[in-house]
C-alpha positions, -999 to 999 in steps of 0.1 A, spaced: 0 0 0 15 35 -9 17 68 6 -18 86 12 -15 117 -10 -27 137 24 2 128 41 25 137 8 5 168 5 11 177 38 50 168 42 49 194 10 33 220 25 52 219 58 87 219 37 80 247 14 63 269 45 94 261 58 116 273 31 94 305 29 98 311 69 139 303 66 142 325 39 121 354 54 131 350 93 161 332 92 172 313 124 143 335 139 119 309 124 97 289 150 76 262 142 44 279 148 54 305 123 64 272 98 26 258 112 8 290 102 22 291 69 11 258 58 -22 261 76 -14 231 94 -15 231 131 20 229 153 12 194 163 10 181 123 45 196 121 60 175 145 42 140 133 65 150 100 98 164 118 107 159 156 120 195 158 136 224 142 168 212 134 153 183 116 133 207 95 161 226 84 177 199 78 153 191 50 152 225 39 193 222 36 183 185 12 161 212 -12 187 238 -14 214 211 -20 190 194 -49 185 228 -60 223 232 -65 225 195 -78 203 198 -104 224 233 -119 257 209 -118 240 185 -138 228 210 -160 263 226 -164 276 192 -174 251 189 -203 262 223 -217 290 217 -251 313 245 -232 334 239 -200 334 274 -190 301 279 -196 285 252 -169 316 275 -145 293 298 -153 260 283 -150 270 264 -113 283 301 -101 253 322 -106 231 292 -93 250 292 -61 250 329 -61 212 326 -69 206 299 -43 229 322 -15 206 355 -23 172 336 -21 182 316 11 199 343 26 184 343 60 190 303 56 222 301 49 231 324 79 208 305 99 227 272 85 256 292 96 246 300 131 232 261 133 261 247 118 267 220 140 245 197 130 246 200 93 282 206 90 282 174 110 261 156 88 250 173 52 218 165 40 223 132 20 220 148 -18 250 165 -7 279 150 -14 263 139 -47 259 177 -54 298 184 -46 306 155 -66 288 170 -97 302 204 -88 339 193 -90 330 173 -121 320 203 -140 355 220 -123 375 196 -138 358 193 -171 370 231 -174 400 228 -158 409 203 -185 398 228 -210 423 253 -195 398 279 -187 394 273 -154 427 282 -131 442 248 -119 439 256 -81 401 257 -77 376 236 -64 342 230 -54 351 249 -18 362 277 -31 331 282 -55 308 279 -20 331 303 -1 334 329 -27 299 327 -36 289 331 -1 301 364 -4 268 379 -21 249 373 16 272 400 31 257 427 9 236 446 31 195 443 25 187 473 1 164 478 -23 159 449 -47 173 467 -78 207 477 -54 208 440 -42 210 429 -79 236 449 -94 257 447 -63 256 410 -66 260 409 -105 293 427 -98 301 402 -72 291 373 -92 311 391 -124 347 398 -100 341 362 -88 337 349 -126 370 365 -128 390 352 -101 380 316 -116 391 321 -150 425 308 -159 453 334 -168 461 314 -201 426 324 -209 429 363 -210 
């Protein structure tokens, strides 16, 4: 017997009211905020997840899925530097529309930096495949790897809140310098 499609409805629900209160509130988030979103009641949430951290933690499996499916993406594109390109502005996509998350995933690193979400390590294996493809090429600089893609493009969460036309031309000059940095020197 399968799944009721209540309980898949529901599981739904509670994860993307989730994603909306992370991204919104960031570690500020409470359950009955998560509850009230999905029109569910508190005590639903916790027959799905056992508590916050749990939560997030699935939040953390859609952001890295997210993230997964731009690597496999970049892979299918004919030019090296252009999946560089297309993993870089998802990650600096994903890092501006999570960015209460991924400073609440910061300030709760603990338990995910303990143990990722389990699409993760697929995703970083994806990542560095699409690294190396360019790197072979020779237009990507030889000393790079999937870290340095999530530090640097990490960086966009540190622009302060402004208006959202600010926000994105900050960040495309971000995501351009960090474009940049990536490229190989042979390439000019």
């Amino acid at each position: 017997m399968g799944v009721r499609k209540d309980v898949v409805r529901n599981r739904r629900r509670i994860i993307d009211a989730a994603v909306a209160s992370f991204r919104e509130l960031g570690s500020d988030a409470q359950m009955d905020d998560i509850a009230r979103r999905a029109g569910l009641g508190v005590a639903t949430i916790y027959r799905y997840f056992a508590n916050r951290e749990e939560l997030l933690r699935q939040v953390s499996e859609e952001v890295s899925g997210s993230l997964l499916d731009a690597a496999h993406h970049a892979l299918e594109l004919d030019d090296p530097w252009e999946g560089v390109v297309a993993v870089v502005t998802r990650f600096v996509e994903v890092n501006q529309e999570y960015r209460q998350l991924m400073n609440t995933t910061r300030a709760l690193s603990t338990p995910l930096v303990a143990s990722p979400p389990p699409s993760f390590g697929t995703m970083q294996s994806s990542v560095e495949a699409v690294l190396e493809r360019a790197k072979a090429a020779g237009v990507l600089r030889a000393d790079i790897d999937g870290r340095h893609i999530s530090w640097l493009t990490s960086s966009v969460t540190a622009i302060p809140a402004t208006s959202g036309r600010e926000l994105r031309h900050h960040t495309q000059i971000l995501q351009q310098l960090i474009l940049d940095a990536l490229r190989s020197p042979s390439v000019g």
